[in-house]
C-alpha positions as CSV (number, residue, x, y, z in Angstrom):
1,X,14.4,16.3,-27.0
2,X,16.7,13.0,-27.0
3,X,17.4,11.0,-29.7
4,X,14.4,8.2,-30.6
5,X,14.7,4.7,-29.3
6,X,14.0,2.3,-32.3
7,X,13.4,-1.2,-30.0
8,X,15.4,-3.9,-31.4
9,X,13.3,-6.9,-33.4
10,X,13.4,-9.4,-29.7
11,X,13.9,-7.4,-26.4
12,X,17.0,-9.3,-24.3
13,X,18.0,-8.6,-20.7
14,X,21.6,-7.5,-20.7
15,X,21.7,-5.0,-18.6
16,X,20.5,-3.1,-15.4
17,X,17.3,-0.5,-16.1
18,X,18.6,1.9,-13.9
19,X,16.5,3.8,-11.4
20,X,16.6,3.2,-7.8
21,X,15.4,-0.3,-7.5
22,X,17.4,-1.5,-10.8
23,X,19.7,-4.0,-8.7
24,X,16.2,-5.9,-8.1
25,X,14.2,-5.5,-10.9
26,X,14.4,-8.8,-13.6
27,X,12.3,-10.1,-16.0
28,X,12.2,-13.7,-14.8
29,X,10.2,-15.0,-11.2
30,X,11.2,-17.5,-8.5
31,X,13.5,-17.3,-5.6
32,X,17.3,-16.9,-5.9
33,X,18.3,-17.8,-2.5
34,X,17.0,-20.3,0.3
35,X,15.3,-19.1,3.0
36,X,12.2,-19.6,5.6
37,X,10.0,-16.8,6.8
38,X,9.7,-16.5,10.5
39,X,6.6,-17.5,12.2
40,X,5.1,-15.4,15.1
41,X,2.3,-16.7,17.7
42,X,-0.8,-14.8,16.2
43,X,-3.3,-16.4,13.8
44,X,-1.9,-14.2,11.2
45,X,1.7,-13.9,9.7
46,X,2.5,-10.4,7.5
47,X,5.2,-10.3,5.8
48,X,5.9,-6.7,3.9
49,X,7.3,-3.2,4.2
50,X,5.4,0.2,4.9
51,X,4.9,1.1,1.1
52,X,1.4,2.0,-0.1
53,X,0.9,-1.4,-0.5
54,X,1.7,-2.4,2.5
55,X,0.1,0.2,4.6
56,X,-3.2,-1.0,3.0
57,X,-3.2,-4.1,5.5
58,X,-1.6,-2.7,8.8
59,X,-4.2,-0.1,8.5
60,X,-7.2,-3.1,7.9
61,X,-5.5,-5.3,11.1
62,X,-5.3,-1.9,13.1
63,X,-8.8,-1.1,12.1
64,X,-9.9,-4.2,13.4
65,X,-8.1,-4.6,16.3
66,X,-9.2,-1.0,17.1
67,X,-12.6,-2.5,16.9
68,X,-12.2,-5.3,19.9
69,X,-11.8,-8.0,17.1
70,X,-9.0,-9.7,19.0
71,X,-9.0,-12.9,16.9
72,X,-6.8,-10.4,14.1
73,X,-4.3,-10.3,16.5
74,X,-1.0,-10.6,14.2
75,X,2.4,-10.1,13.8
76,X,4.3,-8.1,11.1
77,X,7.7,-9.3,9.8
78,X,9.4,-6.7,7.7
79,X,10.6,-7.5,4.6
80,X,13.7,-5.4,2.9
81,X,12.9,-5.4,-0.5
82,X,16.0,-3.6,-1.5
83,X,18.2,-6.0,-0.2
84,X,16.3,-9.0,-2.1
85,X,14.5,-10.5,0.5
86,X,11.3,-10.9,-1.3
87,X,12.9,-13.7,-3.6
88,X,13.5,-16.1,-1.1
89,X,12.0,-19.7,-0.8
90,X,9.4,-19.2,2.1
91,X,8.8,-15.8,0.6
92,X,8.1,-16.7,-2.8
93,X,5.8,-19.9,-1.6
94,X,3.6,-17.5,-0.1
95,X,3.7,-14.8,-2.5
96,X,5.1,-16.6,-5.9
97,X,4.7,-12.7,-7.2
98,X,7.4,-11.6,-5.3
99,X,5.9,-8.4,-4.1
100,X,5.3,-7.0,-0.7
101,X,3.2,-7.6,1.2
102,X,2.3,-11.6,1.7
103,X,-0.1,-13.5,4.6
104,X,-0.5,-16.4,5.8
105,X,-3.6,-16.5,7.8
106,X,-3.0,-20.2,9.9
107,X,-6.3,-19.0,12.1
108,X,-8.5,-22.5,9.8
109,X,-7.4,-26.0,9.9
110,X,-4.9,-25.6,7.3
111,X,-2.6,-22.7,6.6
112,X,-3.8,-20.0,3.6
113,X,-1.8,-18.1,1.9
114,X,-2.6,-14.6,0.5
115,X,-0.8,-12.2,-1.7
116,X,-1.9,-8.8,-3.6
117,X,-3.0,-6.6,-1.1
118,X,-6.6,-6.1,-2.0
119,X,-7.0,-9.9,-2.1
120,X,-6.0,-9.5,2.0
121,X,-8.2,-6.6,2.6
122,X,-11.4,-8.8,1.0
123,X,-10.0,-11.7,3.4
124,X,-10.2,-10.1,6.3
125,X,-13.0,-7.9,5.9
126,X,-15.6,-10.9,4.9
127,X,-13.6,-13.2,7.5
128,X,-14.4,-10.7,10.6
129,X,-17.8,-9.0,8.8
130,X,-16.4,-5.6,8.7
131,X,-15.9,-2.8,6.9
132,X,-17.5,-4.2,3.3
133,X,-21.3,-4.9,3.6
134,X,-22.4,-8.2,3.1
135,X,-24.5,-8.1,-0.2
136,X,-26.5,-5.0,-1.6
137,X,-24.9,-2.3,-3.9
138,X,-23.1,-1.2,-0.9
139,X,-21.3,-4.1,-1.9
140,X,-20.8,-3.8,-5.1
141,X,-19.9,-0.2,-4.8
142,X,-16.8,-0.8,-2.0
143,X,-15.6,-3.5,-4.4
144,X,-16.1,-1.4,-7.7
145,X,-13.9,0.9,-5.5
146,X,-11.2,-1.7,-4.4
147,X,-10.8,-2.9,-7.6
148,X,-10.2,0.6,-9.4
149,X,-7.4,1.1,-6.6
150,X,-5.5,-2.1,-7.7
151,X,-6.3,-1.0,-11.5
152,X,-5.4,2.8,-11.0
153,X,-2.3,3.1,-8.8
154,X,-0.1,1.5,-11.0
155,X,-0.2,4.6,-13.5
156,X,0.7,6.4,-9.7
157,X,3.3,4.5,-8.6
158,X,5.2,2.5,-11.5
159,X,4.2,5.2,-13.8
160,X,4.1,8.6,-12.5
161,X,6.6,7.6,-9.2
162,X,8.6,6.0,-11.2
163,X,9.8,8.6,-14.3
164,X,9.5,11.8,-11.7
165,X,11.2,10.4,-8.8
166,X,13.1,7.5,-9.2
167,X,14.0,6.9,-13.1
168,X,17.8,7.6,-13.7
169,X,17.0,10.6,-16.0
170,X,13.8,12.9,-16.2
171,X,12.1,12.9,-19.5
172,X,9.4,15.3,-20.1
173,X,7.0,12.5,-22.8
174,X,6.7,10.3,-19.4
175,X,6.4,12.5,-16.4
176,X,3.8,14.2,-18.1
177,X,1.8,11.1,-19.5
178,X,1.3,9.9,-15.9
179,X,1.1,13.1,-14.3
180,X,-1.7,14.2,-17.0
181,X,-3.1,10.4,-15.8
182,X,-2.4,11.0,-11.9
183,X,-4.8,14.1,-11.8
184,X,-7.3,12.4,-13.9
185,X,-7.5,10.0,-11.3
186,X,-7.4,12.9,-8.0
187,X,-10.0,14.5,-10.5
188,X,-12.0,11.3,-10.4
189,X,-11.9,10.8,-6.4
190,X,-12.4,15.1,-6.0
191,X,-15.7,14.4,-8.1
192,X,-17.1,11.3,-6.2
193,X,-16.0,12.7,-2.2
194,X,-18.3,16.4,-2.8
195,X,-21.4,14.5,-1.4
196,X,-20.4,11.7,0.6
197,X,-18.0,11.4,3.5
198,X,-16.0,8.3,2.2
199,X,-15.5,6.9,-1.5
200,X,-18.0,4.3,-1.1
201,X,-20.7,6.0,0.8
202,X,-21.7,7.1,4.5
203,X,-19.4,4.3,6.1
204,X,-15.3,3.7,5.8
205,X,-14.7,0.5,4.1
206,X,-12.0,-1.3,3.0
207,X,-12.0,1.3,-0.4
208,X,-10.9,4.1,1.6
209,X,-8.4,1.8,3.4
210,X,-6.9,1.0,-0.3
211,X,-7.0,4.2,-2.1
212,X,-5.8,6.1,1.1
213,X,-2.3,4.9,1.0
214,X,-1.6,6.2,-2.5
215,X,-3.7,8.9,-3.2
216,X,-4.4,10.6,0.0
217,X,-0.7,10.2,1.0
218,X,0.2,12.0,-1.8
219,X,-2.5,15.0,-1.0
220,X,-0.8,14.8,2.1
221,X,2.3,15.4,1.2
222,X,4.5,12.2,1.6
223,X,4.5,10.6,-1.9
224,X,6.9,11.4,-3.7
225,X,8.0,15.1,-3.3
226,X,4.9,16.2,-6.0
227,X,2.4,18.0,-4.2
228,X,3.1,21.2,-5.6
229,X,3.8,19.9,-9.0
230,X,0.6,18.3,-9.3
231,X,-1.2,20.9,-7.2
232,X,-2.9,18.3,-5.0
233,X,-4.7,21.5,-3.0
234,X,-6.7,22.1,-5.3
235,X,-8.4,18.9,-5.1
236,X,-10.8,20.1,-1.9
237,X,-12.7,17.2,-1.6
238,X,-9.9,14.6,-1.5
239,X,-7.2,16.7,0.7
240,X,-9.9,16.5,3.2
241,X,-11.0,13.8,2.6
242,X,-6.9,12.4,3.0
243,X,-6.8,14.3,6.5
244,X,-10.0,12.7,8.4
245,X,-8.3,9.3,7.8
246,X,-5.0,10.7,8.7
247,X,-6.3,11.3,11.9
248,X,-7.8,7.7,13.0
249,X,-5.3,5.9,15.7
250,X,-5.3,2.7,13.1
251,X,-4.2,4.6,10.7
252,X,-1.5,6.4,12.1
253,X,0.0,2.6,14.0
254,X,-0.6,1.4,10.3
255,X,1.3,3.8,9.2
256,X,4.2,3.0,11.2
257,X,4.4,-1.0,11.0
258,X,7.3,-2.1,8.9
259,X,8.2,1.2,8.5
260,X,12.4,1.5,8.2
261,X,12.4,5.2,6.7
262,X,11.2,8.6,7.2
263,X,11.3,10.2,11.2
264,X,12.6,7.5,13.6
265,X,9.6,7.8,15.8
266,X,7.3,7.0,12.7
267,X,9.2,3.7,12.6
268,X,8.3,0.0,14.2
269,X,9.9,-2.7,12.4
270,X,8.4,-5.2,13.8
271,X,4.9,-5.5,14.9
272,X,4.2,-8.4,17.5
273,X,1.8,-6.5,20.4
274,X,-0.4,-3.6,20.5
275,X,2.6,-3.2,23.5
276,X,5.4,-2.6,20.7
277,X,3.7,1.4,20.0
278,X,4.2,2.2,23.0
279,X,3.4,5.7,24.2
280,X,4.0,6.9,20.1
281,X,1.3,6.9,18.9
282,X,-0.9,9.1,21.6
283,X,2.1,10.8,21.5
284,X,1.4,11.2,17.5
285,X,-2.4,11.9,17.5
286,X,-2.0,14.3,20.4
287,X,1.0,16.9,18.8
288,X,-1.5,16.9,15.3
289,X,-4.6,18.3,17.3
């Protein structure tokens, strides 16, 4: 057990957190350096990384594309994070937040910007009419389902990610806070997937296309080294659940988009063509069967 941490009377910024993102973490906003975005030919302009976060929308423009819906035709500009580049000008005008991912969809008369990634996924799904129904509490159940996503996955991913695999020393109080908090919430999604094929119901939505990133991801294996330690097998319903995405073709090219980590043939920086996959996805899909 460490010594207690009294905090001081007025919390002051002197000094790095620590962790693996420390050199970009501060508690004020705005950019710190001058400079544009790029701008591709497509109606729509995605700026981001592959994170969870970002996967969420390369997985919707896939989906969609996958569909025939040319007109969400885009390109996908990454965006290093760790080297700052989320705090420049054009970056911060479209996403004053500073987090990945941001869009500018220039497909209406005037340019629209949209940051936080379920914002994007509401966009596009009630701009092409898929993958949310229009009214009914089909509705209303996808959306209760988008919005616990943006609630939940913090305690996942700045929480539980955070103290257990990135934080400059392990401490038992946090790493078991948000793990105790992380299988509450796999408890939650085991509960509502044991009579129904997708969270939302009989149809995949732009719910499953949120909560998959994080959560199935990390019953897959790729979050975070902590399958074992959070014995994500023994949450049936949402490791196959996890897997029947894994397996679409939009999920696996969303996968890769913006993707600068991992197995080099996982990886497309850049995103500008169905023509920039290539053979790897087939490739992909046909070495998992």
């Amino acid at each position: 057990m460490t010594d207690s941490y009294t905090p001081p009377e007025k919390w002051t910024w002197d000094s790095e957190s620590g962790g693996r993102f420390a050199s970009i973490n501060r508690p004020i906003a705005g950019p710190t350096h001058d400079k544009g975005l790029p701008m591709g030919e497509h109606p729509f302009q995605l700026y981001s990384l592959a994170t969870p976060n970002g996967v969420k929308v390369t997985m919707m423009f896939e989906e969609l594309l996958e569909a025939g819906i040319n007109e969400a035709e885009y390109d996908a500009w990454l965006i290093n994070i760790g080297e700052g580049e989320q705090f420049g000008s054009g970056f911060v005008g479209v996403n004053p937040n500073s987090k990945i991912p941001a869009l500018l969809d220039r497909s209406g008369a005037e340019p629209l910007r949209l940051f936080e990634s379920g914002s994007m996924l509401l966009h596009l799904a009630e701009k092409f009419g898929t993958f949310l129904p229009v009214s009914g509490p089909g509705r209303a159940e996808v959306i209760n389902w988008l919005m616990w996503q943006m609630g939940s996955a913090p305690f996942l991913g700045g929480g539980f990610g955070h103290f257990y695999a990135y934080a400059p020393e392990k401490y038992e109080y946090p790493i078991n806070r948000y793990a105790m908090e992380s299988k509450r919430q796999l408890d939650v999604l085991e509960r509502e997937l044991g009579d129904k094929p997708f969270i939302a119901g009989n149809e995949y939505s732009i719910a499953d296309m949120a909560i998959w990133p994080w959560y199935g991801q990390l019953c897959l294996g790729r979050l975070y080294d902590a399958a074992t330690f959070l014995d994500v097998e023994s949450y049936e319903n949402v490791v196959a659940w996890a897997r029947k995405i894994d397996k679409r073709p939009a999920t696996l090219r969303g996968r890769m988009v913006n993707r600068t980590f991992g197995e080099p043939s996982l990886q497309l920086h850049e995103r500008h063509a169905a023509e920039d996959f290539g053979t790897k996805t087939q490739d992909k899909l046909d070495a998992a069967e």
